[in-house]
Residue frames as a rotation matrix with the C-alpha (Angstrom) as fourth column:
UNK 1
-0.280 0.534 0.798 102.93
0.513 -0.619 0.594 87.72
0.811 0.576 -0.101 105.28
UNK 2
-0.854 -0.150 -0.498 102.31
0.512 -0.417 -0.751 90.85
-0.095 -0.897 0.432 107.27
UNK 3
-0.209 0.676 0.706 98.67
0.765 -0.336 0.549 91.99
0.609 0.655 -0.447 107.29
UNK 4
-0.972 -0.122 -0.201 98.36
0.223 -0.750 -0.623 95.86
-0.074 -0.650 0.756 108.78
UNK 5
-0.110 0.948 0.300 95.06
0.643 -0.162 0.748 96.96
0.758 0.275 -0.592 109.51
UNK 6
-0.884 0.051 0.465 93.89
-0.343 -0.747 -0.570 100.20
0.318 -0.663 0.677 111.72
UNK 7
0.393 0.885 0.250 90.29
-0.884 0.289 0.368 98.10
0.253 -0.366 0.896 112.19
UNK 8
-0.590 0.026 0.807 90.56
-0.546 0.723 -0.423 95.18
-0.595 -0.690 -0.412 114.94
UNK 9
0.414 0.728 0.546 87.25
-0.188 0.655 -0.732 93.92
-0.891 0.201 0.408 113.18
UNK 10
0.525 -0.390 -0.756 89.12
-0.618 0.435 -0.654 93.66
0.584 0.811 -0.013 109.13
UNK 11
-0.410 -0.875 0.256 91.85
-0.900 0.343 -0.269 91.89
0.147 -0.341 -0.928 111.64
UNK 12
-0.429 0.484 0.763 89.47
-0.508 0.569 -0.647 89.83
-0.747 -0.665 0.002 113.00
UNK 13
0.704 0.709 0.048 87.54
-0.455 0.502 -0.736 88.73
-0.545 0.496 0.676 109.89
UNK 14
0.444 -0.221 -0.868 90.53
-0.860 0.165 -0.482 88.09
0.250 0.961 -0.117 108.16
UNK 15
-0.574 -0.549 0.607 92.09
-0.795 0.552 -0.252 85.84
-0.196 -0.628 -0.753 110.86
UNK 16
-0.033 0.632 0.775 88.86
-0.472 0.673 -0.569 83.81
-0.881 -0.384 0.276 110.66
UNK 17
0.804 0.296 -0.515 89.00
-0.582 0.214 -0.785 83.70
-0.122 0.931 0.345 106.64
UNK 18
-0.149 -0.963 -0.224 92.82
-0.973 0.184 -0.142 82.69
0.178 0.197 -0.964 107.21
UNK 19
-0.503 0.355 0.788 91.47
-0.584 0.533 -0.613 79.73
-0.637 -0.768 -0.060 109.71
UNK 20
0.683 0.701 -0.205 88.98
-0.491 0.232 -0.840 78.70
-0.541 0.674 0.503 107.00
UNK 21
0.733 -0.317 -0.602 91.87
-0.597 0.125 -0.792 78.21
0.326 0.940 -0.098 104.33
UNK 22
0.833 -0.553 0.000 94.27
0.525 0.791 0.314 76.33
-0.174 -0.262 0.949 106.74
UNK 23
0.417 -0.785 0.458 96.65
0.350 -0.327 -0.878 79.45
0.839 0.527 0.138 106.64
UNK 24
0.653 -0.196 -0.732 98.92
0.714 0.483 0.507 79.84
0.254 -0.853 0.455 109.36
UNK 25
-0.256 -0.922 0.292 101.42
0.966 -0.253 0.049 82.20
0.028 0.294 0.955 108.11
UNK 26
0.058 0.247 0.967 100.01
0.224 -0.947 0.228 85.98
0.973 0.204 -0.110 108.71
UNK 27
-0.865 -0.337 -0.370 101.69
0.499 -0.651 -0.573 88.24
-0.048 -0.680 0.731 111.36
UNK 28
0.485 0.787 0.382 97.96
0.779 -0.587 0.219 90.50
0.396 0.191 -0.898 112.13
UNK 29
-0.870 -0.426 0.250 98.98
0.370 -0.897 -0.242 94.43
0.327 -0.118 0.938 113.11
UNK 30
0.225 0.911 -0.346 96.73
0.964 -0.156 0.217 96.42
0.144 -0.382 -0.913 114.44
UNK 31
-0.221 -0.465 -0.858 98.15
0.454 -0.827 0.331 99.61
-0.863 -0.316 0.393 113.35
UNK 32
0.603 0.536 -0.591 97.86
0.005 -0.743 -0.669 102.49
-0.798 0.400 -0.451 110.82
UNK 33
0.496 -0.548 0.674 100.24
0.862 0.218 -0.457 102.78
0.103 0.807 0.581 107.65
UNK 34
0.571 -0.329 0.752 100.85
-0.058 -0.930 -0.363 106.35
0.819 0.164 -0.550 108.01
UNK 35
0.633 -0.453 0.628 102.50
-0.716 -0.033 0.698 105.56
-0.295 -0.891 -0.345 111.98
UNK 36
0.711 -0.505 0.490 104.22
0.189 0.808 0.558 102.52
-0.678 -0.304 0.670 111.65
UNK 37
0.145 -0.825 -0.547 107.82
-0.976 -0.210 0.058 102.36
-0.163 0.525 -0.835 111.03
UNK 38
0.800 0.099 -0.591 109.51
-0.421 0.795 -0.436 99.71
0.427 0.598 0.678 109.07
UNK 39
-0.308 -0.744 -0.593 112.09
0.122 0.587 -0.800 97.48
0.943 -0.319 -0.090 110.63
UNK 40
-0.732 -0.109 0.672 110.72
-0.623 -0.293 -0.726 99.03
0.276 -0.950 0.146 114.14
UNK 41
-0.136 0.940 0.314 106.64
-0.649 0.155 -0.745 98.14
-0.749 -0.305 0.589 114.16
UNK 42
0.963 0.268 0.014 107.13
-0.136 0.533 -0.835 95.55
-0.231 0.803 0.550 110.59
UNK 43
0.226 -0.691 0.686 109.71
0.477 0.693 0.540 93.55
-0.849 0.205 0.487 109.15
UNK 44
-0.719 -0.243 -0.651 111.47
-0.620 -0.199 0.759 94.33
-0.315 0.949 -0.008 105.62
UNK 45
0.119 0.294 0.948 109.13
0.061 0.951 -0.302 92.96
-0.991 0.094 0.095 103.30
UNK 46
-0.673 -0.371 0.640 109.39
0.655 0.103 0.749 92.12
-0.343 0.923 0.173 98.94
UNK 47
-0.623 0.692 0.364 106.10
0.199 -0.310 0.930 93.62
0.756 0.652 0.055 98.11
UNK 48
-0.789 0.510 -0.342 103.47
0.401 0.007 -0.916 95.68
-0.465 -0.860 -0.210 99.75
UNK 49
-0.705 0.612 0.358 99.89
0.539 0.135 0.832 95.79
0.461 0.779 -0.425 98.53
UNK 50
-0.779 0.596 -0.194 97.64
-0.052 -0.370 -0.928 98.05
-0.625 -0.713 0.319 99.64
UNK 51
-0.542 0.840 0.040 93.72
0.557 0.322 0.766 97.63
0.630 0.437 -0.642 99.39
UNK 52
0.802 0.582 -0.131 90.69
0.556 -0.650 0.517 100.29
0.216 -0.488 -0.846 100.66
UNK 53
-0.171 -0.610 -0.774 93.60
0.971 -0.237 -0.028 102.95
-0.166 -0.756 0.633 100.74
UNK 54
-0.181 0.012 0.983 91.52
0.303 -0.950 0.068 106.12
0.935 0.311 0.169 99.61
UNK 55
0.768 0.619 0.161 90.46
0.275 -0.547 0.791 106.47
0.578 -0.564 -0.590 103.37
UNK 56
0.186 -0.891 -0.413 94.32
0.795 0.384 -0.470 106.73
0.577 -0.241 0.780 104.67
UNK 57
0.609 0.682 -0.405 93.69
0.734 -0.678 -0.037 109.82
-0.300 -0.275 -0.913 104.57
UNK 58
0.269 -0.743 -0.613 97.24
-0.762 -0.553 0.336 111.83
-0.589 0.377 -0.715 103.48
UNK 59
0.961 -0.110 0.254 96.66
0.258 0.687 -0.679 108.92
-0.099 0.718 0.688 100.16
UNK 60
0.578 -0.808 -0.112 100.25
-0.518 -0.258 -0.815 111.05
0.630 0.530 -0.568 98.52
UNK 61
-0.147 -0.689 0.710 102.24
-0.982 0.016 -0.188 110.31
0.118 -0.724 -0.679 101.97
UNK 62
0.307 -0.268 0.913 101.21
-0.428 0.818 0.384 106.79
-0.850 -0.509 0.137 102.54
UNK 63
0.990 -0.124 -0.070 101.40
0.006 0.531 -0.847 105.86
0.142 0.838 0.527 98.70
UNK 64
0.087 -0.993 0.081 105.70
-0.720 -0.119 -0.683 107.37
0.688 0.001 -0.725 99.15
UNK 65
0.443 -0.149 0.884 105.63
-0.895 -0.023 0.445 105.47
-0.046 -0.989 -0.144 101.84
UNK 66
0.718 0.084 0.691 105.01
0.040 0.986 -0.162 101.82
-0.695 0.144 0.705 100.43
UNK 67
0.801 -0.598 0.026 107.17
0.371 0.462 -0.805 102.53
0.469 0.655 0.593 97.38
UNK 68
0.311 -0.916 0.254 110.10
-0.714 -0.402 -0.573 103.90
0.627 -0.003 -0.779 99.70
UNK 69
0.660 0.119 0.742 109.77
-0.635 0.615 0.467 100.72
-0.401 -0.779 0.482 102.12
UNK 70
0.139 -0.972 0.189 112.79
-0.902 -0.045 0.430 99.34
-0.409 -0.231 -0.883 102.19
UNK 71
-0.822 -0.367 0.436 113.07
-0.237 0.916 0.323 96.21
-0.518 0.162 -0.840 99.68
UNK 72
-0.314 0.948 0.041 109.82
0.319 0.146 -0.936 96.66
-0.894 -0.281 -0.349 98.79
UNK 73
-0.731 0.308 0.608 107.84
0.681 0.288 0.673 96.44
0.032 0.906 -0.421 95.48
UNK 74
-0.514 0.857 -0.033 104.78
-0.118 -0.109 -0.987 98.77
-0.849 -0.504 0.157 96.14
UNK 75
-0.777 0.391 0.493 101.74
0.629 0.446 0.637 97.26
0.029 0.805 -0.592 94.35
């Protein structure tokens, strides 16, 4: 699992919630959705889920984005 986040501190809490649950498995990002290229800055992945994405700001462009991501499911 690849979690992207443009806030260090969502990175940060979630690392600690991960820690809590005894999960091991999450790649953290520290990057934006609208910049980051797939295969370059993120793996292919099955399904990508976005959550808190009215502040993206260009919402139309990152929504194409997730459902044109290669392999990808966009939830």
């Amino acid at each position: 699992m690849t979690a992207l986040d443009y806030s260090p501190v969502m990175l940060e809490t979630l690392k600690g919630n991960a820690a809590v649950e005894g999960l091991n498995n999450i790649v953290l990002l520290n990057k934006d959705w609208i910049q980051t290229r797939i295969e370059k800055d993120v793996d292919i992945h099955d399904v990508v889920l976005a959550s808190r994405s009215l502040p993206m700001g260009n919402l139309r462009k990152a929504l194409t984005m997730m459902n044109e991501a290669p392999g990808a499911c966009a939830i």
